[in-house]
N, C-alpha and C positions, 0 to 999 in steps of 0.2 A: 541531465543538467540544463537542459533545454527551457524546463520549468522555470529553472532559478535565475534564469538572464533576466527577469525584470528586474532582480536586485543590484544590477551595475549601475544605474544610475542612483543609489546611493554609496555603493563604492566610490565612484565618482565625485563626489559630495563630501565624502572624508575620505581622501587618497591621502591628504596630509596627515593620517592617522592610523592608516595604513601604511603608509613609508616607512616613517619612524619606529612602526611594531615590528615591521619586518628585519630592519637591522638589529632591533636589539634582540630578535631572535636571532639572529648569524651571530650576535656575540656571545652571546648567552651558549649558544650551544661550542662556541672556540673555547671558551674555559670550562664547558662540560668536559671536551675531549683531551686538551692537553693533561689533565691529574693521570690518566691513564699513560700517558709516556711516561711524565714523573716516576711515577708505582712501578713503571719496566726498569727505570733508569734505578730508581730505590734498589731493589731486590738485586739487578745484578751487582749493585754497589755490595747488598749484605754478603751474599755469595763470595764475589773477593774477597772482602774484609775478615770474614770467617776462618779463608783459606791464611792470608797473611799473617791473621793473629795468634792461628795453629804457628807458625814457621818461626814465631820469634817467644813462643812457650818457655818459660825458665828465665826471659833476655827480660832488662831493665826497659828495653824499646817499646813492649807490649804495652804498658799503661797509656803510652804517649800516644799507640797505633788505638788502642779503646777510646783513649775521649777526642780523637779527630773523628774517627768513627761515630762515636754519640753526638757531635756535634755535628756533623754532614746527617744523619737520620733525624734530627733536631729540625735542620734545615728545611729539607724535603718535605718534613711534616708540615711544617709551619705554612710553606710554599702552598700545600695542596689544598692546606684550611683556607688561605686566602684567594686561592686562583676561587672554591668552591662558595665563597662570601661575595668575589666578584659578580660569579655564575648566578645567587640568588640577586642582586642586585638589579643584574638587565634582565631576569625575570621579573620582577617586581614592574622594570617601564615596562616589557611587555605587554602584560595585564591592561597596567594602567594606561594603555592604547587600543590595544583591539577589544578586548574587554568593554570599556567605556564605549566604544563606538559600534558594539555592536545593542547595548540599550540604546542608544542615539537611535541606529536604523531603528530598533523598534519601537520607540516613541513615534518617529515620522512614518511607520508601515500603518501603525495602528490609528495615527489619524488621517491618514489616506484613506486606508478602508472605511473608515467609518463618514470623512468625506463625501467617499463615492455614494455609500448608502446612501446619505442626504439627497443623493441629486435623483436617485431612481423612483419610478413611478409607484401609484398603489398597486397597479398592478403585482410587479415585483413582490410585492409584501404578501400579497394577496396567492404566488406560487411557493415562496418559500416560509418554513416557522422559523419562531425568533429563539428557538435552541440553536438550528444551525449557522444562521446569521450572526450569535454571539459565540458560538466555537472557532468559529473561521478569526473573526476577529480577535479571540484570546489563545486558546489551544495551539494552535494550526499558527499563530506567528511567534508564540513562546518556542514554537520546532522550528522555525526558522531562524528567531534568534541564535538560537544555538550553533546555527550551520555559519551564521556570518561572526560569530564571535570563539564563541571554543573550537568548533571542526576547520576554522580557516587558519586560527592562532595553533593552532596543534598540525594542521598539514602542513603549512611553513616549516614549524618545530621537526615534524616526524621527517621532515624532504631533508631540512638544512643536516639533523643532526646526521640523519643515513649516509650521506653524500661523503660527511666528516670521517664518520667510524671507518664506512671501504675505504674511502682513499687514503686512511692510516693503514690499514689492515693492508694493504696491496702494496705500502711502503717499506711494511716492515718484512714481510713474506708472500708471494704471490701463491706459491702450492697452500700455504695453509688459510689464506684469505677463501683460495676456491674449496676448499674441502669444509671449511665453517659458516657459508653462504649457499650450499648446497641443498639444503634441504628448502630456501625460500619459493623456487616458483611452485612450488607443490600450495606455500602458504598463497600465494598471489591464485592459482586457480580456485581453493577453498573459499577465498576471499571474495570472488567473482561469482559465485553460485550462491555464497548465503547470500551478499547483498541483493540478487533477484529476488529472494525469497522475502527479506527485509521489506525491501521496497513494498510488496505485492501486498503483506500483511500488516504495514505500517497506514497504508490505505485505508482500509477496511477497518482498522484500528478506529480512525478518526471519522470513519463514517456511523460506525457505533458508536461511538461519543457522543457526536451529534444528535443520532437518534433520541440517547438514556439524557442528554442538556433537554432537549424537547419535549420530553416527555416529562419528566421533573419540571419544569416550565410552566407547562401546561395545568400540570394537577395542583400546582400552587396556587395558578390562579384562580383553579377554580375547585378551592380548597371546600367551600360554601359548601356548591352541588352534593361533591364527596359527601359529605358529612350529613346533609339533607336525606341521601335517599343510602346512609349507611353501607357505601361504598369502600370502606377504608380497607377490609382485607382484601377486598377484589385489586385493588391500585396497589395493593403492597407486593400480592402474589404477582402482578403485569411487571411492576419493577425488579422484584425480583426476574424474572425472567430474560428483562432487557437486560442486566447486572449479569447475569452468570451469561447470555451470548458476549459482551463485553470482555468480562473476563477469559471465557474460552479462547477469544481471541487471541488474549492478550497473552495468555498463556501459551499459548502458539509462537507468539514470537518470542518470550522468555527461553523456550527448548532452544531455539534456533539459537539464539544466543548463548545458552549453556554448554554447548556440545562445540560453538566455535573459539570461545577461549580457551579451554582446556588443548585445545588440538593444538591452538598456535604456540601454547607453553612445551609441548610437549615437541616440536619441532626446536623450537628456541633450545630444549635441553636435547637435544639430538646434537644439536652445533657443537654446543659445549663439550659433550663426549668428545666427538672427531676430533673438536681442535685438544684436546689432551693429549688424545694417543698420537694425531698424526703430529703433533707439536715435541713430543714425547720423542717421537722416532729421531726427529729432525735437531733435537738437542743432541743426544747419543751422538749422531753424526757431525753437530760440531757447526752445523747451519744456522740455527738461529742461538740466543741464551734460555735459560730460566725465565729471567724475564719479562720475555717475547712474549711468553707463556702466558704470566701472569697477565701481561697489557692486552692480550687477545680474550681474556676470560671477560675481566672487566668489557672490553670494547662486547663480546658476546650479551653481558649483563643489559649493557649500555641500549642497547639494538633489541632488546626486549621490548623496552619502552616504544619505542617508534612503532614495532611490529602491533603491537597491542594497543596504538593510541589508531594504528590503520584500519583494523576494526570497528574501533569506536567510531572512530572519523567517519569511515562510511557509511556504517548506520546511520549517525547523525544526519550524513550528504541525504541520504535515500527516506530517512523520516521527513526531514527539510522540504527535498522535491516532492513528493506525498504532499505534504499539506502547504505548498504555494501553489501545487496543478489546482488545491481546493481554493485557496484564494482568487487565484487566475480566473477561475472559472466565474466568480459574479464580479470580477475587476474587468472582465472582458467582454461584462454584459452593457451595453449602451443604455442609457436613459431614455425611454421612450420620449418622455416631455424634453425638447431641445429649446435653449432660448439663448441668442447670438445678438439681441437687441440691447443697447448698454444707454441706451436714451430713455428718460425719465418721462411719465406722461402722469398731469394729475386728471385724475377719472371723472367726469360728470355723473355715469352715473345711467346712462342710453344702452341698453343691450339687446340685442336681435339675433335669433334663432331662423335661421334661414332651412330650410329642407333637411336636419338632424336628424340623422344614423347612428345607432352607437352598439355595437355586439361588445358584449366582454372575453378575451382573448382566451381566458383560462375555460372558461366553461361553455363559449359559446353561446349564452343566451343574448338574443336580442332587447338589449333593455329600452331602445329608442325607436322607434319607426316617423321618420318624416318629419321631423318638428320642426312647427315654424309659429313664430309668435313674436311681439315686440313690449319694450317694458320703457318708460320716459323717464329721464330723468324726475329723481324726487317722486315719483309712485311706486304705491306701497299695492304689490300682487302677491295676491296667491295662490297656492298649487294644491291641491286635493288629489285626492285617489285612493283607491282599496292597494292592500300590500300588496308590493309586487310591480305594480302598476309605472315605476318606471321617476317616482320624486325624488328616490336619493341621487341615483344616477345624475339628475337634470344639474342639483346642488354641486355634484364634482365636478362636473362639465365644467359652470359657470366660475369653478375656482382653479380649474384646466389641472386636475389632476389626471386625467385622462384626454387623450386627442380624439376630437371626432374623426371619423370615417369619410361619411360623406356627407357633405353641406356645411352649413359657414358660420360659425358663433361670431358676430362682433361688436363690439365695447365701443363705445361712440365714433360708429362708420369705421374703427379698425378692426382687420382682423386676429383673433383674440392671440394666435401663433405670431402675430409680430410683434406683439408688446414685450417691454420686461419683465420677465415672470416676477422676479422680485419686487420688482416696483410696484406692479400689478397686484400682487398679493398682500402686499403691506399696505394696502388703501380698502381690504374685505374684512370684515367682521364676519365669522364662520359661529356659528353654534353648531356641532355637529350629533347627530341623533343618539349615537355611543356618546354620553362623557368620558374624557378621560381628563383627570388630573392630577398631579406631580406629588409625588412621597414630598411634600416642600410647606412652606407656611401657606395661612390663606391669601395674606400679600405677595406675597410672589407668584401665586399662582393667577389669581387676576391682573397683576401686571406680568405678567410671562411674555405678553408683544409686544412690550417697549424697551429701550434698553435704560432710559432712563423716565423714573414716573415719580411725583410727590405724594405723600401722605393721602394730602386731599382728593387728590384725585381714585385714589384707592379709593375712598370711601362713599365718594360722589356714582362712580361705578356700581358700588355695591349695592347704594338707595336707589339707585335706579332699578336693580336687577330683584329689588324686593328681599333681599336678604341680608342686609348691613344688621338689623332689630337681632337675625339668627347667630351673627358672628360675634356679636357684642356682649351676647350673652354667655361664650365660651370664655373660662377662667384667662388664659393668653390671648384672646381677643381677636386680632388679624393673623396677631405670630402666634395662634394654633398651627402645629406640626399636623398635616397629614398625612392617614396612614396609604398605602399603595394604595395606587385608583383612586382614591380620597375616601377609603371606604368607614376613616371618620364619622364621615358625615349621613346622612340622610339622602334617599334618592330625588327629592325635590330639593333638595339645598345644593347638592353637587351642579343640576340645571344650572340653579341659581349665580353661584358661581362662574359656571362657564359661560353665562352669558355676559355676568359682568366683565368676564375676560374679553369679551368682543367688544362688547361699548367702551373701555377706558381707552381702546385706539382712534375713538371719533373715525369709525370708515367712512367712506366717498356710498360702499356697496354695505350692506348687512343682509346676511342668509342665517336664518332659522332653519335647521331642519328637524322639523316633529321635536321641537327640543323644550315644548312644553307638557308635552304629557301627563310628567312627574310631578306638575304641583296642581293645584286643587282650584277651581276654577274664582274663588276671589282671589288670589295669588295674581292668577292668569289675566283677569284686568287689571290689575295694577302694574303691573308689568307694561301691559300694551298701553295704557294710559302713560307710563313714564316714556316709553319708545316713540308714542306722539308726538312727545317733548322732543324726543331727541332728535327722530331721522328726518326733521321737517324740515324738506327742500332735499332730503336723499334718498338714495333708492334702496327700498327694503324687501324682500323676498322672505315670505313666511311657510313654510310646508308644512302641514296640517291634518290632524285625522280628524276633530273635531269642530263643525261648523260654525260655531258659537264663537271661534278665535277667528275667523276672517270674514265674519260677515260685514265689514266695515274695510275691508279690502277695494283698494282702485278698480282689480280687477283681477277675476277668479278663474284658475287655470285647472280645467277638470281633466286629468292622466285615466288614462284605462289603456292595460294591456302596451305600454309603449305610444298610444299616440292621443292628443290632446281632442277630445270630444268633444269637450264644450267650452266656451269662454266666456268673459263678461263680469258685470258687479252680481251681487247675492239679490238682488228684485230680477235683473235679468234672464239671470239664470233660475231662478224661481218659474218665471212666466215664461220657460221654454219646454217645464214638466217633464224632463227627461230623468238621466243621469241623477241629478244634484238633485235634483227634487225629489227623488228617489232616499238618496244617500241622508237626506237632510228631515224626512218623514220618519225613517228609522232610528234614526238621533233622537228625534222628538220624543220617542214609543221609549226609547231607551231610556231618559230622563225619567219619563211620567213611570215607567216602572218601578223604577227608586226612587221615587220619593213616594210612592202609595206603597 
């Protein structure tokens, strides 16, 4: 239970909803138990009645003793139909309280989690897949639903109603209360060994979920591949595989389960025996009535239910705890990027890289050594380098998706950890090297960073990014729906797009990274001709494989291997004949290729 104490503080939250469930379970279960007196009180009534109707046989008295008779059974019935109308009645609030509040908790679980995810680093992303990140937040809180809504409404139910049936049962007979309770702690030890077993396999359950979510995940998106290099019975045979360990499992805990309700019916009908015979005996002898009888079978009946919902219950308890230890587990992961600063700064636009370290935690590679370098408001630099060399990295740094290590990033003379992240981040225009874009229209996806944007602006956006002429010519126009990843589109129009999506924020910072590749190099001036237009007087950061895109750069930041080798405008770096002179000779060779 240890697991599920983070759920009190929404207990807490709706205790006025939990009150109210709770009484109308103690009511609910008072007019479950009193029909069983009734039915004792009924039958020794018939019993009488039977004998007195016998002693006035032949007498004119008999008709009149018959219909006080059918009128007192008339009674009784009526009584029981409605004590049982009551009984469905505070069941019905019941429901309509713990029931309801327990989708309440999971409304507010589910956007917690998904909350917290927000606030965690790439990193994070980067150790865990988005099968298991989207189990925990649906599977794994649907099992916990459960525990704060049916297993807490039903241990109320199964406590209030047990506590009712004994303390009738010991009211009306002490020997035969103990001889038809006799068989329970046998069920209470049973009960104790499967749920170990519950718990252990209900784990392992949801970690192969995860797995068979991830893996399906995965192959969807990269459905393409599959089908390129004719992969589809290989990924059917791998699924199957993940599907039957799945299953095995799963079947593992159905035995457990098969084997534990029979057992507890069979102990419940052991009760029943005893209280016949030893109730049998105790009649003959004149101690209890008929009946006694009857009211102890029913109350037998009655205590079924509880016995059998205790089962349920704890499965439910032990599937629950299972998949909140899985929640807990990245609920208790801290967010690497911390930001405590609730003051608002507008950016100039000044950034400096002071002696920059930067190792990536998951794999250990050093993708930074040393960097130091400075960029002025309103200049337009650039960053080159062969793969590897350490330009994406620079780009996240600069957008503090990650903390450096050692040395000092800072944004006009702050350091970059005391700003507002949010504030901070809602003044950068990102183009990032991966597009990604939204299953959503092409409007909404270029206005995706604002909460509010006009028409015009949308389109203003678009003529800058050099692809308004490509959207204009799709039948729906802007409100083209696209498809996941926007794979709609084209790989130089998806570019296209995502860059408009950075420009209709008007940033303070704009970073490109390598995020023109995909279109064809008059695209690619037109583009930096309109960016002319725009970031003039702001600071722009371009990452590049291709020379021809920043040779009109302020100044040109050459990466190798993690650390910055050479610097300067494109004639500088030319007449230093190194690195870039190098890189920028092989470009040359590569053009004059294709085109002879």
């Amino acid at each position: 239970m240890k697991h599920l104490s983070r759920l009190n503080k929404y207990f807490l939250k709706y205790k006025w909803w939990i009150i109210p469930g709770s009484i109308f379970v103690v009511i609910s279960n008072i007019f479950g138990v009193v029909p069983a007196q009734v039915i004792g009180y009924a039958v020794d009534l018939i019993t009488e009645n039977i004998q007195v109707y016998s002693l006035f046989n032949g007498f004119n008295r008999q008709q009149i003793i018959y219909d006080i008779f059918s009128q007192t059974l008339l009674f009784f019935g009526l009584l029981i139909i409605g004590l049982y109308l009551l009984r469905g009645l505070f069941l019905f609030f019941m429901r309509q309280t713990i029931i309801l509040m327990s989708r309440h908790i999971e409304f507010d679980m589910k956007n917690d989690i998904y909350q917290h995810y927000q606030k965690l680093s790439l990193g994070f992303y980067r150790r865990n897949n988005t099968g298991d990140l989207m189990n925990r937040a649906t599977e794994d809180v649907n099992r916990v639903r459960m525990y704060v809504g049916p297993a807490i409404m039903y241990t109320i139910n199964t406590f209030v109603l047990s506590v009712l049936i004994i303390w009738s049962m010991f009211d009306v007979n002490s020997k035969l209360a103990i001889y038809c309770l006799l068989p329970l702690p046998f069920l209470v030890i049973i009960i104790y060994y499967v749920n170990t077993l519950i718990f252990k396999k209900s784990g392992k359950i949801q970690e192969r979920l995860s797995q068979l979510s991830s893996f399906v995940q995965e192959r969807f998106s990269g459905i393409r591949i599959i089908k390129s290099y004719v992969r589809e019975d290989y990924t059917r045979n791998m699924f199957e595989i993940q599907s039957n360990e799945y299953k095995k499992d799963s079947m593992s805990l159905v035995k457990v389960s098969a084997l534990f309700y029979p057992t507890m019916l069979l102990l419940i009908g052991l009760s029943t025996i005893l209280t016949i015979y030893i109730g049998g005996v105790q009649v003959m002898n004149g101690s209890i009535t008929p009946g006694n009888i009857a009211e102890f079978i029913i109350y037998i009946n009655q205590l079924t239910f509880p016995v059998t919902m205790l089962g349920w219950v704890t499965s439910l308890i032990q599937r629950a705890a299972a998949s909140q230890k899985r929640i807990n587990e990245f609920l208790d992961i801290p967010s690497d990027i911390q930001s405590t600063n609730k003051e608002e700064h507008v950016l100039k636009g000044n950034l400096s890289f002071n002696d920059v370290s930067f190792n990536y935690a998951d794999t250990g590679i050093q993708a930074l050594k040393n960097v130091s370098f400075e960029i002025n408001s309103g200049e337009f630099v650039a960053i080159i380098g062969k793969t590897g060399s350490g330009k994406s990295t620079l780009a996240n740094l600069i957008m503090r998706m990650y903390d450096v290590e050692n040395g000092l990033i800072a944004i006009d003379g702050q350091d970059l950890k005391s700003l507002n992240l949010k504030n901070y981040r809602g003044q950068i225009g990102f183009v990032p090297q991966e597009v990604f874009l939204f299953s959503d229209s092409i409007k909404n996806n270029i206005a995706f960073g604002l909460d509010t944007v006009t028409d015009d602006e949308v389109y203003d956006a678009a003529k800058n990014a050099s692809v308004y002429n490509n959207i204009i010519d799709f039948e729906e126009k802007f409100e083209t729906m696209l498809g996941e990843r926007g794979i709609t589109l084209s790989g130089g129009q998806k570019q296209r797009v995502s860059i408009a999506r950075a420009l209709i924020k008007s940033p303070k910072i704009l970073i490109f990274d390598d995020c023109l590749s995909a279109v064809d190099t008059k695209t690619e001036e037109e583009i930096l001709q309109n960016l002319g237009k725009i970031m003039k007087g702001k600071t722009s950061i371009l990452i590049a494989h291709r020379i021809s895109t920043i040779k009109n750069a302020d100044k040109i930041l050459v990466l190798d291997d993690g650390r910055i080798i050479e610097q300067g405008t494109h004639n500088e770096l030319l007449s230093l004949n190194g690195s870039y002179t190098e890189l920028y000779n092989n470009q040359l060779l590569e053009e004059e290729s294709r085109t002879s």
